[in-house]
C-alpha positions as CSV (number, residue, x, y, z in Angstrom):
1,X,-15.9,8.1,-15.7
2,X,-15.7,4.9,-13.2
3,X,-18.0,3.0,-16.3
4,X,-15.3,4.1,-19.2
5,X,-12.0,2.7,-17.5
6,X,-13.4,-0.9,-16.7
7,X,-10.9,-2.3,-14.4
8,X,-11.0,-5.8,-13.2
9,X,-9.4,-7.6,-10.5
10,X,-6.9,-7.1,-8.4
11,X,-6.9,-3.6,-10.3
12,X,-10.2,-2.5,-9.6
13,X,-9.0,-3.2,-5.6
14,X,-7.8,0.4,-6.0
15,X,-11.7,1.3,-5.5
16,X,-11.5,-0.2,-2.2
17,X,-9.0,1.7,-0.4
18,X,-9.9,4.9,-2.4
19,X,-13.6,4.3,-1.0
20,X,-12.2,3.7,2.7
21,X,-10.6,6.9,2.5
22,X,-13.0,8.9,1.1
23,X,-15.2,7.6,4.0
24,X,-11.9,8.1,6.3
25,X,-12.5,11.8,5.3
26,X,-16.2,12.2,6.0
27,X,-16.0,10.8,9.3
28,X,-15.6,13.2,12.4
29,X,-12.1,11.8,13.5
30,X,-10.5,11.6,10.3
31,X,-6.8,9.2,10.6
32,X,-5.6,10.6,7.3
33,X,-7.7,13.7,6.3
34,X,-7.6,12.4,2.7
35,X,-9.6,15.3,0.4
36,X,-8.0,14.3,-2.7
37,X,-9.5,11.0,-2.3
38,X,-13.4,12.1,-1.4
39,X,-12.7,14.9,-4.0
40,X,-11.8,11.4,-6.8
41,X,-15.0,9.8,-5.2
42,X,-17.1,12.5,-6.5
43,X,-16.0,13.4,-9.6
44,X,-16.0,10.1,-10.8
45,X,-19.4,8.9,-8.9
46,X,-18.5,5.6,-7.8
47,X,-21.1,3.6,-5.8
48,X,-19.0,4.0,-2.3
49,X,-21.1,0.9,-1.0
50,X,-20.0,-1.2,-3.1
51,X,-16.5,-1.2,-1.7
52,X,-17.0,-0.5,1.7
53,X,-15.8,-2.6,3.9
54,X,-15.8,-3.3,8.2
55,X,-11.4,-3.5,7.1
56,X,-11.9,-0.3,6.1
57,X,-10.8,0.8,9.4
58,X,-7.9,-0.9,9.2
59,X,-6.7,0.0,5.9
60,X,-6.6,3.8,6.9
61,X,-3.9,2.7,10.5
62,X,-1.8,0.5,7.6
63,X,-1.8,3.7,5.9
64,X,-0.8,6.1,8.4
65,X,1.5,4.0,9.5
66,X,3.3,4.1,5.8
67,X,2.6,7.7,6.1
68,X,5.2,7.8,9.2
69,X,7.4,5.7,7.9
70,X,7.7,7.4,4.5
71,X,8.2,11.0,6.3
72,X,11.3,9.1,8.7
73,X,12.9,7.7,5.7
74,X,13.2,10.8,4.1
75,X,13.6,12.9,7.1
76,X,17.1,10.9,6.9
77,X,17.7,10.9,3.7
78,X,17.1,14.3,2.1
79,X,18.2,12.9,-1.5
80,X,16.3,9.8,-1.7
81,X,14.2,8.5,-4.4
82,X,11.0,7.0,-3.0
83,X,8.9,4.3,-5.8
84,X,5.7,3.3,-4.6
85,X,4.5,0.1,-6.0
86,X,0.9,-0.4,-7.3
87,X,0.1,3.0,-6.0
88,X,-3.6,3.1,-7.7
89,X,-5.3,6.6,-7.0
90,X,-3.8,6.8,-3.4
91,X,-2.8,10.9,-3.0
92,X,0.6,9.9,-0.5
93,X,2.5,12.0,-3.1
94,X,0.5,14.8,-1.8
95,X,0.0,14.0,1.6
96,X,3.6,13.6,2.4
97,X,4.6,16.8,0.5
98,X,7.8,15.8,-0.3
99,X,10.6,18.1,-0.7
100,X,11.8,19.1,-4.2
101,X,15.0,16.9,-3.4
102,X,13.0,13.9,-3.0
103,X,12.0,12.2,-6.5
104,X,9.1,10.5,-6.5
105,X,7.8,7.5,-9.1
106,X,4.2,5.8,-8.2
107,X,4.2,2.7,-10.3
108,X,1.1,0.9,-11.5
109,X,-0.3,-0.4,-14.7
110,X,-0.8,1.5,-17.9
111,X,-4.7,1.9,-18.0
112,X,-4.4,2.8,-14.2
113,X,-1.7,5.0,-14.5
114,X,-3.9,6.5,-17.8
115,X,-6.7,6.8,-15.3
116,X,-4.5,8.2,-12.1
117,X,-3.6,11.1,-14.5
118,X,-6.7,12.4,-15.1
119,X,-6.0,13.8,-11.2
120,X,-2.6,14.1,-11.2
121,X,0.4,16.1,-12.8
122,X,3.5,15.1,-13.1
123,X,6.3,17.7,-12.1
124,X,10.1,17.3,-12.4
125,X,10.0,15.2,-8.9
126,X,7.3,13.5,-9.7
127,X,6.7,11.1,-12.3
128,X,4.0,8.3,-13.1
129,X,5.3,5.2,-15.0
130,X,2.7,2.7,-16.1
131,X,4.0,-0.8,-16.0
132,X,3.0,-4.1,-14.1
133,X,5.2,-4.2,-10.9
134,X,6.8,-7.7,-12.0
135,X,8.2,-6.7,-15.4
136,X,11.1,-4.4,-13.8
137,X,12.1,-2.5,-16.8
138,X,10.4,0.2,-14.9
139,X,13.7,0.4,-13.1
140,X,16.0,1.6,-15.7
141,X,13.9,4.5,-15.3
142,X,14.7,5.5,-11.9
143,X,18.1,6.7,-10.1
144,X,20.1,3.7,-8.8
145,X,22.5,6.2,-6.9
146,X,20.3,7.5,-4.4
147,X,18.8,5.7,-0.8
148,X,15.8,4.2,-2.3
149,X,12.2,4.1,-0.5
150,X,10.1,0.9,-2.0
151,X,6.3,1.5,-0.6
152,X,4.3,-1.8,-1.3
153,X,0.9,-1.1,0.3
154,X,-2.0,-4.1,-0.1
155,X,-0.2,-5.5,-3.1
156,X,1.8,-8.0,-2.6
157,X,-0.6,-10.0,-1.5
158,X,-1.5,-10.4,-4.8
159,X,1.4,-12.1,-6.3
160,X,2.4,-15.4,-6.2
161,X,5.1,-16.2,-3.6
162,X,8.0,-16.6,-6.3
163,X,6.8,-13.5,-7.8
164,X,7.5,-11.3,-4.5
165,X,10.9,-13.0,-4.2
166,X,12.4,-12.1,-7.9
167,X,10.6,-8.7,-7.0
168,X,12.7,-8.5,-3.7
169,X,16.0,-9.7,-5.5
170,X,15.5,-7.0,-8.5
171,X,14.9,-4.5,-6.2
172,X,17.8,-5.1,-4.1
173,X,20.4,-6.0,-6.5
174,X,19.4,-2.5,-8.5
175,X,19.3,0.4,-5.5
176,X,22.7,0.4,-3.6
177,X,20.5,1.0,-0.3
178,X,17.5,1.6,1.5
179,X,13.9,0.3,3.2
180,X,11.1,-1.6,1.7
181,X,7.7,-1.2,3.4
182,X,5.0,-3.8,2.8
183,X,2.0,-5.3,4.2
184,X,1.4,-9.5,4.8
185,X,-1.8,-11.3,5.5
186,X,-2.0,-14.8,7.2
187,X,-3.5,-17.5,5.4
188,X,-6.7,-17.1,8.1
189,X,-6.7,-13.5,5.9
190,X,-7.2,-15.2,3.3
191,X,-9.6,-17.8,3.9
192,X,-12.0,-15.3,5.7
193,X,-11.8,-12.8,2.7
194,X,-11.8,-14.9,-0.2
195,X,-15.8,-14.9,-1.3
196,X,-15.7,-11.4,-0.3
197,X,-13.2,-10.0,-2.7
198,X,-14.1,-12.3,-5.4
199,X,-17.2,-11.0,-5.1
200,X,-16.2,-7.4,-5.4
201,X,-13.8,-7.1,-7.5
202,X,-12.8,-10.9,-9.1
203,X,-9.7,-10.5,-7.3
204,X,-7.6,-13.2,-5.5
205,X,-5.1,-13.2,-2.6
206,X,-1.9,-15.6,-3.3
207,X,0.7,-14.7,-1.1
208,X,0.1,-15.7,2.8
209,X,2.9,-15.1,5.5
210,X,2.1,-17.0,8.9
211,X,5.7,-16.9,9.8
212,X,7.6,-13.4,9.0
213,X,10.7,-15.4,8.5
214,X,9.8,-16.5,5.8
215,X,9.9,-13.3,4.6
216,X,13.8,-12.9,5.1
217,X,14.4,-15.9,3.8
218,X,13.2,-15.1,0.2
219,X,16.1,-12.2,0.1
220,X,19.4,-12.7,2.4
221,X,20.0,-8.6,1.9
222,X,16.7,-7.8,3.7
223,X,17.0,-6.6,7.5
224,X,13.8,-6.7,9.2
225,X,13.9,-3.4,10.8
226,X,10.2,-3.2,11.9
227,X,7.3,-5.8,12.7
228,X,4.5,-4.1,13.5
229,X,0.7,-6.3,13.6
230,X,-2.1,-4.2,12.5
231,X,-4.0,-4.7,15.8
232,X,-0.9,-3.3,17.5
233,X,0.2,-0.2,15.8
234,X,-0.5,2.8,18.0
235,X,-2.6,4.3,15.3
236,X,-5.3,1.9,16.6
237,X,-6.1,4.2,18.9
238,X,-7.7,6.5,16.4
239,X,-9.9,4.3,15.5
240,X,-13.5,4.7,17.0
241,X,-14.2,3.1,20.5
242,X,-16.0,0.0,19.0
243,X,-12.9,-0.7,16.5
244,X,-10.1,-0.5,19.7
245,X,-12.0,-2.8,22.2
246,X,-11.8,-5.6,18.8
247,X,-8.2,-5.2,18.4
248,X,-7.6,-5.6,22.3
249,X,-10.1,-9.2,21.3
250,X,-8.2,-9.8,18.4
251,X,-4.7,-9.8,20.2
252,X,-5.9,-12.7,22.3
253,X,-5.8,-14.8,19.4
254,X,-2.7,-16.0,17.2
255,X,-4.9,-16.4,13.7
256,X,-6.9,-12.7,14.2
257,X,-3.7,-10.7,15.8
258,X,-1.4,-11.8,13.0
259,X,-4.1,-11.7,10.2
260,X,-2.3,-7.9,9.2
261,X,1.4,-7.4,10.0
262,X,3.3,-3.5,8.2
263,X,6.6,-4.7,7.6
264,X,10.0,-2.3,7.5
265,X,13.3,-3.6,5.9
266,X,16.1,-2.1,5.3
267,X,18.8,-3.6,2.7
C-alpha cells in the first residue's frame, strides 16, 4: 500500500512521525501508547528504518505536549471546534476521544487525506477535508461561531514565512476566538537537518524562528499564552535516561535549547 500512494516531500514527512510513534509504541515506556499508529505501520509495511530518526524522541514530548493542550482547551470549552492542520496519519482524533460536542476537522491534502481514509471514518463530529493548508477555502467549511482549536504540529516549518503570516491573519479574522498551537525550529534546526531530510523525503524547511517575537509580530491578535522549548517541557522526563541527561547538555547552549520551541496562542 505505501508503493501505490507515492508521496513526495514535505508530504511523505507524514512517514516520519508515524514511524516514531509506531516505535514510541513498541518501546517499554511508551509517551503516547499510539496502537493506531504501529497498527498503520503494519498494514501498510513501510520500511520503519528508513524514517527513523535520533528526533524521534522528541517528536513523541512535542506530541504529548499537544495532546495536553488539546484536552485543556476543550476541557474549557465544551463546544469548540478543534481543526488540525496537515494532520497526515496521526490518530489525536482518537487519542483525545473527544466528546460528541466537540467537532473535529483534520486537514491535509487530497491524496493524503484519500490515503488517511483507508484508516479512518468519518462520523458526524468528525470530518476529513482534503485541501493544502494555504488555500483557506477549507474554512467555509467549518463553524465560525464556536472557540476554535488550530493544532499545527511539524508543519509550519514548511512554509515560507509570508505564507504562515496570511495563514495566521485567515485564521484569525475567520474564528471569533480561540488558541493556535504550533511548533518553531531555529535556523541551527535547520542547517543541522537539511541533508538529512532531503535525503529522506526531498523535503525542505523554510520557516526558522530564532526570536519568538517574531512570531507576534506577523499577527497583532495573537497572545502568546505559552513558550515552552522542547528540551524543557516536563514530558522530557519520559524520555529514556540517555535522552534526559542531553536535554540537561542542550539547555546549556542558546542554538541547541532553542532548536524546538511548542508555542500556545490565544487570539
Amino acid at each position: 500500500m505505501e508503493n501505490k500512494i507515492q508521496l513526495t516531500k514535505e508530504k511523505e514527512t507524514l512517514f516520519i512521525t508515524l514511524c516514531a510513534r509506531a516505535l514510541d509504541y513498541r518501546s517499554k515506556k511508551s509517551i503516547l501508547n499510539d496502537s493506531t499508529a504501529n497498527s498503520i505501520v503494519e498494514k501498510v509495511g513501510i520500511n520503519i528504518s528508513k524514517y527513523a530518526s535520533s528526533r524521534n524522541k522528541l517528536n513523541m514530548v512535542r506530541a504529548k505536549q499537544f495532546d495536553e493542550w488539546t484536552k485543556n482547551f476543550i476541557t474549557q470549552n465544551k463546544n469548540a471546534v478543534v481543526v488540525y492542520l496537515g494532520c497526515g496519519l496521526d490518530s489525536r482524533v482518537t487519542r483525545i476521544q473527544p466528546s460528541p460536542q466537540i467537532i473535529w476537522f483534520d486537514i491535509d491534502y487530497a491524496e493524503v487525506i484519500d490515503f488517511r481514509k483507508n484508516f479512518y471514518d468519518e462520523k458526524n463530529n468528525y470530518t476529513m477535508i482534503g485541501s493544502s493548508i494555504t488555500a483557506q477555502d477549507w474554512l467555509k467549511k467549518i463553524p465560525a461561531d464556536k472557540p476554535a482549536l488550530i493544532i499545527a504540529e511539524g508543519v509550519l516549518e514548511y512554509l515560507p514565512e509570508e505564507d504562515v503570516k496570511i495563514l495566521f491573519n485567515g485564521l484569525t479574522n475567520y474564528f471569533f476566538h480561540g488558541e493556535i498551537i504550533f511548533d518553531v525550529i531555529n535556523s541551527f534546526a535547520i542547517k543541522f537537518g537539511k541533508k538529512k531530510l532531503n535525503k529522506i523525503t526531498g523535503a525542505v524547511h523554510l520557516w526558522a524562528v530564532d526570536d519568538i517575537s517574531e512570531v507576534e509580530k506577523l499577527n497583532s491578535k495573537l497572545k502568546r499564552k505559552d513558550a515552552v522549548p522542547i528540551f524543557k517541557s516536563v514530558f522530557i522526563k519520559k524520555l529514556p535516561f540517555a535522552f534526559r541527561f542531553l536535554s540537561v547538555l542542550a539547555n546549556l547552549s542558546t542554538k541547541y535549547k532553542n532548536i524546538i520551541q511548542l508555542l500556545r496562542y490565544e487570539f
